[in-house]
N, C-alpha and C positions, 0 to 999 in steps of 0.2 A: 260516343263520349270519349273524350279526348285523355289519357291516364296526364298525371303527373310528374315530370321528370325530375330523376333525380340526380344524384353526383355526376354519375355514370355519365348524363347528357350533356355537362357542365365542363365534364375532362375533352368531351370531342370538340365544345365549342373553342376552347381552346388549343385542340387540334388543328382545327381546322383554320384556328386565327395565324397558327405556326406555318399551315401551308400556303394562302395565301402571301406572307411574308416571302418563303420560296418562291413562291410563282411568280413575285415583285421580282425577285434576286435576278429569275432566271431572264428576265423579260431583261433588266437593265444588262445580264450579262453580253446577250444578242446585242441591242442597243451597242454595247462596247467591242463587239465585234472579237467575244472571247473567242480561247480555242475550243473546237467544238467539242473535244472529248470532254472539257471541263463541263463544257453547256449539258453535252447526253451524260454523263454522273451526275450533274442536279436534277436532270429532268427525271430519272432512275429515284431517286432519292424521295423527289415531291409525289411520284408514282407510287411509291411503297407506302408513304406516309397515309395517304388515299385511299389505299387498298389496306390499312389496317384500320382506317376509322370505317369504311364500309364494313368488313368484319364486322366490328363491335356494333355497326347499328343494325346489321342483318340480324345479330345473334340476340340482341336487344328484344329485337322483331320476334324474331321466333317464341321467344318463353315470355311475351307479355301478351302481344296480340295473336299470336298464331293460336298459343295456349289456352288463353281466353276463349275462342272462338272452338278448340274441342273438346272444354272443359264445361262451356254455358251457352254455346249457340246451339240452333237448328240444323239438320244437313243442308242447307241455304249456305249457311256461314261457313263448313266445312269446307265445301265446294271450293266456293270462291278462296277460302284462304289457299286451298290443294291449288289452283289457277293462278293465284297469287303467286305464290314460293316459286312455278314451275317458272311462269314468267321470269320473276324475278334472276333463275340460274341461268335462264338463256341468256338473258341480258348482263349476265356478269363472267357469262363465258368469250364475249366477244372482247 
């Protein structure tokens, strides 16, 4: 069952509406054949932006569905969430 989002999911949509717009910037800056130090400090930029909405939905994650699951599930659900998270840091370490 899928929870309900609230503000919180609301602020990254429009996070996210903000880095698209960058990634538009950075695309037409190429396109214009900026100088590149300009091009890698936006790309820095749209990067960071990225990596703080992942934050917030990793941390979202944690204390709604993680919680959920070793608050109300079976060691089934445990499991898999503990596989889940482990997953998930490799993949956020690369």
């Amino acid at each position: 069952m899928k929870k309900k989002l609230g503000t919180a999911h609301h602020e990254r949509l429009i996070a996210l509406s903000r880095i698209e717009g960058q990634v538009r910037g950075i695309r037409k800056m190429v396109e214009a054949r900026r100088y590149c130090v300009e091009i890698l400090n936006a790309l820095a930029a749209a990067r960071g932006a990225l990596k703080r909405v992942e934050a917030k939905i990793l941390s979202a994650h944690l204390d709604a569905c993680v919680r959920d699951a070793f608050e109300n599930g079976n060691e089934k659900d445990k499991n898999e969430k503990m596989q889940e998270i482990a997953g998930l840091f490799q993949a956020l370490r690369k």
